[in-house]
N, C-alpha and C positions, 0 to 999 in steps of 0.2 A: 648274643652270648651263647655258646655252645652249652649243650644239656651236657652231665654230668652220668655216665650210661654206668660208672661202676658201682656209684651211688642209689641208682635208680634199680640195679642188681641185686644191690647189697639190702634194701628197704623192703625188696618183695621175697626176701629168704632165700635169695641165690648165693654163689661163691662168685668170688674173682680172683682171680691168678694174677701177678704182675710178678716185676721183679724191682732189685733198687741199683742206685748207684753211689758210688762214692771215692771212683781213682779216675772215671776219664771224661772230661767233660768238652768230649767231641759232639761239634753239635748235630753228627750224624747217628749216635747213640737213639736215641729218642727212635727214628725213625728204622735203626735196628731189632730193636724190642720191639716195634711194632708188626713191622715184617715177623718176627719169632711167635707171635701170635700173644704178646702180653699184655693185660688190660691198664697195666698203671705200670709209672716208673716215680720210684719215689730217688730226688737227689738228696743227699745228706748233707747239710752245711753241720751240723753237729761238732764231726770226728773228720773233718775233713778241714783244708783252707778256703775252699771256696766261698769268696766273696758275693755280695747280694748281683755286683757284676757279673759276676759268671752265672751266678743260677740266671740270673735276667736272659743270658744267652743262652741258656739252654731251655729255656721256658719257651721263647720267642720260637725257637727252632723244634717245637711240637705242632705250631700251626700247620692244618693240614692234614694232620696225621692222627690216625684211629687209636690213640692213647691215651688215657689220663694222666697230666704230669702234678705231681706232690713232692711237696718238699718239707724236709725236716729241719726243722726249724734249731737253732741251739739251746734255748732259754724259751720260756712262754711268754716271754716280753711283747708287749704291744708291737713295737716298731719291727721286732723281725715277720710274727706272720703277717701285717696287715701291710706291709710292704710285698712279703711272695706272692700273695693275692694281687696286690695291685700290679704285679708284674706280671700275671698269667699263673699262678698255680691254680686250679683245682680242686684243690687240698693242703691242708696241713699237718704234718704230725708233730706232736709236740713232746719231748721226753720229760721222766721225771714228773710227771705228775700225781701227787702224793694223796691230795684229798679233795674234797668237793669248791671246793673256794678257789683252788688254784685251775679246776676244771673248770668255775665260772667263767674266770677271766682271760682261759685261752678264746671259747667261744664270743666273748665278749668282743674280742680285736677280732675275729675274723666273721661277723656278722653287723651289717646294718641296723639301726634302728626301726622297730620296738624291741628286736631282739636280741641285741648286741650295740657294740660302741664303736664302731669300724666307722674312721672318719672317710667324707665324702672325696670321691677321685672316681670321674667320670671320661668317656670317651678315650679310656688310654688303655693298655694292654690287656686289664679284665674282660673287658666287653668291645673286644676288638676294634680300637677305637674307633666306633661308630656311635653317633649321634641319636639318643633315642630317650623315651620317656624314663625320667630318672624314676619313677611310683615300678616299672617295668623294672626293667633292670635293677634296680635292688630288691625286688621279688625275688629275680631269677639268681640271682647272688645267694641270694640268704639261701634258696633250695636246694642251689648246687652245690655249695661250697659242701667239701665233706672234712670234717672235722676229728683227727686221729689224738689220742692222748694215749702216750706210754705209759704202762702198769710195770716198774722197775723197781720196787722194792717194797718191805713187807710193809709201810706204810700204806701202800697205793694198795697191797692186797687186801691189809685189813677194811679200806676204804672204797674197794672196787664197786660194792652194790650202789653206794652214793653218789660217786662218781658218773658211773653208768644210769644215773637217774637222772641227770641235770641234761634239758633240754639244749639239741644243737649239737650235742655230742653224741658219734656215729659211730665210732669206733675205740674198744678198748684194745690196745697194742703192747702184745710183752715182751718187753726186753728180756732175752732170756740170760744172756751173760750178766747183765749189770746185776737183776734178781736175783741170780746165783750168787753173786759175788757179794752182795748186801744182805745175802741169808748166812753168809759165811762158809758156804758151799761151792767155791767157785767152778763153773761147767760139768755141776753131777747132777744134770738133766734127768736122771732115773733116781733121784734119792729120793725118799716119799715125803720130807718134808718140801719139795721142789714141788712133787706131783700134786700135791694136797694144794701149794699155792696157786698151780696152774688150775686145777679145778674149781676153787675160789672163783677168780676170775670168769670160767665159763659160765659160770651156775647167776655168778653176777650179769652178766649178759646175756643170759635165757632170762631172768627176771623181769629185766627191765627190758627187755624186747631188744637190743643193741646186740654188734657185731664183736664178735674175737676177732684177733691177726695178730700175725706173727709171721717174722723169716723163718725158712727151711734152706738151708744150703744144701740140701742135696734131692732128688726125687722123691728117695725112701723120706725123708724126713717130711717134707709136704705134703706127702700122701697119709704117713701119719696125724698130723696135725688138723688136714680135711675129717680123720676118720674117728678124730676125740674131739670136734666140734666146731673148729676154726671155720670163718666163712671168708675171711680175707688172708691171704699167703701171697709174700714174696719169695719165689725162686730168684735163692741166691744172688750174690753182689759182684759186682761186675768184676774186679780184680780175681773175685775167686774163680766164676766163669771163666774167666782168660786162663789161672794158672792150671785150673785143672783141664781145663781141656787141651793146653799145651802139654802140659805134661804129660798124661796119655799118647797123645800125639805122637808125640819123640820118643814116648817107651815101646810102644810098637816100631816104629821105624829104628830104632837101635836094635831092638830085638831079633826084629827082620833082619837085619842086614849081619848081625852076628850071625843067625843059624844059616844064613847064604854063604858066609866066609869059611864058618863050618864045615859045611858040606863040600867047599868046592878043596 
């Protein structure tokens, strides 16, 4: 079973960079991000159609490659994370998680016993299916698995320090639209009762020793986010990637080619 390097990052007070996905689920992605130098790629089943078939394929198509692949889960329902695990994720992120009880029970599915309910599935895509001491392998399961819960609404704020106390859980993750939108402020990222939420949250996570993350779609943005405390950042989502770098693209090369028609 592969060690778990962002986890292992994140535990001794480092950052990790990654980015996520949710439009193309080419199985040459994965090994894209990697070459781009990103430590994790989180796929989205959430907001997206992808089926547990398709994350399978694109989990599958991370063997090999210096990446951590996570997946978001739609619901904290047992059968979705303890199926992405049993397919090769990593990790898990889970949305929507409101208070300490529902943060039991995402770690609950995605942890073995003593310390979790994660039924038993051996020698198959988790641990490469190879053949080895089951006491082993669900050690190295329970260590590595990294366990993400969204902080999305002022529920989960007022309950962040609880949340971030219950063992198993690594990371608290902010939905920053959805919290906007459930403060009744939707995408005013600088109104200070946003800013007061987001601080909640960090001050929750210095307490209890656990990690912040959140997406930044753009550099300035995750450069900001490293610099008010965040130790895990996704640069931006793969549709955006695309549209924005197209679109630069082609605004220069029209631009170019006007001031050349120009001149001649």
């Amino acid at each position: 079973m592969r060690d778990n390097p962002v986890k292992t990052r994140l535990h001794a007070g480092q950052t990790s960079i990654g980015t996520m996905a949710m439009e193309f689920s080419s199985t040459g992605l994965p090994r894209l991000a990697a070459t781009a130098g990103a430590d994790f790629i989180i796929y989205d089943m959430e907001h997206t159609a992808w089926s547990i078939q398709t994350v399978r394929s694109l989990l599958a198509s991370n063997a090999g490659i210096d990446i951590v692949p996570i997946v978001r889960i739609p619901t904290e329902e047992y059968h979705f994370a303890a199926r992405v695990m049993d397919a090769g994720a990593m990790g898990v992120m889970v949305p929507m998680v409101n208070d300490a009880a529902e943060a039991q029970r995402v770690v609950d599915a995605c942890k073995y016993p003593p310390f979790g309910k994660r039924g038993a599935g051996f020698s198959i895509a988790h641990d490469d299916y190879i053949p080895a001491d089951v006491s082993s392998t669900i050690q190295q399961a329970n260590e590595h698995g990294l366990v993400i819960v969204q902080i999305e609404s002022p529920e989960g704020v007022a309950n962040a320090r609880e949340i971030a106390a219950i063992d198993g859980v690594d990371v608290l993750w902010i939905g920053h639209f959805d919290l906007s939108n459930f403060m009744g402020i939707p995408a005013q990222f600088e109104h200070p009762e946003y800013l007061a939420a987001v601080d909640s949250v960090l001050d929750a996570c210095k307490q209890e020793g656990k990690v912040a993350g959140q997406l930044g779609q753009t550099v300035e943005e995750c450069l900001l986010l490293l610099e008010r405390g965040f130790r895990s950042v996704a640069f931006g989502l793969d549709l955006d990637l695309y549209r924005r770098s197209l679109t630069s693209g082609l605004e220069q090369i029209y631009r170019s080619r006007a001031l050349k028609q120009h001149s001649v």
